[in-house]
N, C-alpha and C positions, 0 to 999 in steps of 0.2 A: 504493500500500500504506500509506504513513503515513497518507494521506487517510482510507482506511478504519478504520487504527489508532485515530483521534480520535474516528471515530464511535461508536466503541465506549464512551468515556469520556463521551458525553452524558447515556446514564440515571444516571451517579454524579453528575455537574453541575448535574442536572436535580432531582434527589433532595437534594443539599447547598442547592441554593437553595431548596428549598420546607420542609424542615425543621430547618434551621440558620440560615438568613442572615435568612429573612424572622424567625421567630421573633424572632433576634435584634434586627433590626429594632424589631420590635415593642415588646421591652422597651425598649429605647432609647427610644421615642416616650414610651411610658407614665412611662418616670422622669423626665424633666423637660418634662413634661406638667402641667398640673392636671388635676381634674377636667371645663372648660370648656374642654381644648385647649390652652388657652396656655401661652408657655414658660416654665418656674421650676426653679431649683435646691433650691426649697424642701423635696423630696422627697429630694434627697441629702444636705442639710444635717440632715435630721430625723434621718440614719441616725448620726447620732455619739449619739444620747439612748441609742441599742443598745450601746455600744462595751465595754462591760465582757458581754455574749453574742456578740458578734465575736473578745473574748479569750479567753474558754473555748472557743471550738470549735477558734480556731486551735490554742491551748495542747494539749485532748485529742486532736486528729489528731497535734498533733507526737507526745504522748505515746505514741500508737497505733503510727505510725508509727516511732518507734526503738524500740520492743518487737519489731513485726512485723518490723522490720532485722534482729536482734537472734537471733531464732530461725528465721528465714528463710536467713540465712546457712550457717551450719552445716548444715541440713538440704539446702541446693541443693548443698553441697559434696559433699554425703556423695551425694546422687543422682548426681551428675555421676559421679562414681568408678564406681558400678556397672557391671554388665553391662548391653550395650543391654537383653537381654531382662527384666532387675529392674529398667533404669530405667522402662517402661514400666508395671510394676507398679504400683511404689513413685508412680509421678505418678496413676496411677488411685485408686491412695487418697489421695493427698491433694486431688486433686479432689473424690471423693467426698459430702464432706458437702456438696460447690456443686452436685448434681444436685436436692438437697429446695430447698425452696421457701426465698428468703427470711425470710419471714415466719414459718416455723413456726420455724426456725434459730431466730430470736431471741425469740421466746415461749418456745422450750422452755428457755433462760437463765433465765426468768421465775420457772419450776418448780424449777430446779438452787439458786437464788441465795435463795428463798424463805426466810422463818425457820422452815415447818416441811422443808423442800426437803432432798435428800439430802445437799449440800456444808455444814451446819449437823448435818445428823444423824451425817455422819460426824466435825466436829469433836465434835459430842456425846461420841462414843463416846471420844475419849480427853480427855474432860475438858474440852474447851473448846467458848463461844458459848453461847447460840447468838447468833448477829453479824446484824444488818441488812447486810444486802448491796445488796439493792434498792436503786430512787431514789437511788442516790449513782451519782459522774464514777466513781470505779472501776468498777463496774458497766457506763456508757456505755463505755470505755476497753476494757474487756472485752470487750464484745459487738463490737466495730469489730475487735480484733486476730482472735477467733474467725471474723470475716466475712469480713476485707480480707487473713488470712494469705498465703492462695495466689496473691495477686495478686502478691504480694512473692517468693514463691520462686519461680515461673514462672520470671520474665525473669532471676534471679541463678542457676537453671539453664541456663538457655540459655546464659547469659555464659560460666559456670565451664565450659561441656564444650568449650571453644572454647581453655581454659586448657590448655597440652601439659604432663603431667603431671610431664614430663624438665626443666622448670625448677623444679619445688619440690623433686625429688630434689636441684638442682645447687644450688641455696640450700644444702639440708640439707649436702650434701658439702663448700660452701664453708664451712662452720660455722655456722651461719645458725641461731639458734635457732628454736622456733614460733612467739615472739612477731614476731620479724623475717620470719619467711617469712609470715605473717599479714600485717601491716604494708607491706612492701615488694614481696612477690611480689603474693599474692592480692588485695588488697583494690584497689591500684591497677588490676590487667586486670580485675577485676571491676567497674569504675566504671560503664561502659555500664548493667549490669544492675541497678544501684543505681538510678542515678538514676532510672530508669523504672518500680521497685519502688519507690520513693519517691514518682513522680507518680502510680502507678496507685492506691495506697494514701491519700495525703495528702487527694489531690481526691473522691474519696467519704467519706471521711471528715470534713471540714470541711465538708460537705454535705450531712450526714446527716440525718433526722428520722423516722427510725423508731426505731433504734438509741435515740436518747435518748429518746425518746415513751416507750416501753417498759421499759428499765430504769434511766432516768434520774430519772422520774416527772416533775412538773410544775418540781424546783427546778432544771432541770439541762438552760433550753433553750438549744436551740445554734440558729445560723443557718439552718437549714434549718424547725427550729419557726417560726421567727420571719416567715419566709417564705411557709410553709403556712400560717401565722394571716393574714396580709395578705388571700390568695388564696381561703383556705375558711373562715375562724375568723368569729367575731362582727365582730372589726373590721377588715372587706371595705373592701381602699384599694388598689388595683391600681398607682396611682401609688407609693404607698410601698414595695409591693411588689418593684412592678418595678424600684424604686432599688436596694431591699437583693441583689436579686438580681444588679444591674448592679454595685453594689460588691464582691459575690462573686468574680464573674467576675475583675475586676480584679486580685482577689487572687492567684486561683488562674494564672489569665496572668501571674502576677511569681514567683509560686513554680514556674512552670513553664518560664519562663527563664531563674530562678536555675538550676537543676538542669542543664540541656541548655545553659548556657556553660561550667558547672561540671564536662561530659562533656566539651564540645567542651576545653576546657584540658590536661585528663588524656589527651585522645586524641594531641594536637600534644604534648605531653611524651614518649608513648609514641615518636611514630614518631622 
């Protein structure tokens, strides 16, 4: 029976090496690769000439990311509370707007953020703007929180229904202000759902190149541009490419072990 169990796991082992390892592989070869094969660091050392568009994209995912914490929070609490039969609602609309297409989601930003666009016509109406909103990081910052939300409240729902709702009463009854029952109760058994709203959100976001293509306009490229130029743009360099995307990786595997020893600490506290 085990024997059979394992065979079961071959088309997932089969599927992980032919679209993850080799891939990976691949970029590996090409970044310190030259064009003629041979081996050079020359390609990774190029990527520090980027390092002020390595800063901005980390900067606006973080920024993205403690927004989407931020308002994610609250709203997974509040679902958590509900009836099973409103929690199931309440999560279908906020999936909702992830059933339309990517791409239309952040175009229709386009139209909203416009100088003649409606969020300009309504500051209109009471006297103010009208404001460029377009091409600027607030803008990119925007369109990632609008996109990456629900990735963030997903898992800090799951977290908080798990939370028995007789220990924030017994805070409360021990005198426990909200702030404290915030702080001490919630936010520590909520750590699981964090971190993983933190990785689901961080890693597409520092990685993005639609998001900023779109409402970022050309002054506002983050890593992901920078990448897509190597691979599609006029200056076609697969080796430098494939560095910048190997020093991606790098990143986001650091920010993804910060997180999950950061879970693993708060768990061993817990028990």
């Amino acid at each position: 029976m085990k024997i059979y169990d394992k065979k079961l796991a071959y088309p997932y082992f089969i599927w992980m090496v032919l679209f993850t390892v080799v891939p990976l592989i691949i970029v590996v070869y090409y970044a310190l690769t030259d064009g003629n094969g041979n081996f050079t660091i020359a390609n990774l050392t190029s990527v520090s000439g980027y390092g002020s568009v390595f800063a901005r994209s980390l900067l606006l995912a973080l920024v993205a990311t403690v927004i989407c914490l931020v308002i994610a929070f609250p709203v997974g609490y509040f679902l958590s509370r509900l009836r099973v039969n409103k929690q199931h609602i309440m999560l279908m609309l906020v999936m909702l707007p992830m059933w339309m297409n990517f791409l239309l989601r952040t175009y229709a930003w386009m139209g909203l953020l416009s100088i003649n666009g409606p969020v300009n016509a309504v500051l209109g109406f009471f006297g103010l703007g009208p404001y460029t909103m377009l091409n600027t990081s607030g803008a990119v910052v925007l369109g990632m929180v609008y996109n990456y939300v629900p990735y963030m409240i997903l898992p800090l729902y799951t977290s908080m229904t798990k939370i028995d709702q007789s220990l924030v009463e017994a805070a409360q009854d021990l005198g426990a202000s909200t702030t404290q029952t915030l702080f001490r109760v919630l936010i520590p058994m909520s750590v699981p759902g964090i971190s993983t709203g933190i990785t689901m959100v961080f890693v597409p976001a520092v990685s993005t190149f639609v998001i900023s293509r779109m409402l970022g306009g050309g002054s506002n490229l983050m890593i992901g541009d920078l990448i897509e130029m190597q691979f599609l743009g006029n200056s076609y360099n697969l080796n430098v490419g494939s560095a910048m995307s190997l020093v991606l990786m790098i990143i986001v595997l650091l920010c993804m072990s910060f997180t999950s020893s950061f879970d693993e600490d708060e768990m061993e506290g817990v028990s």
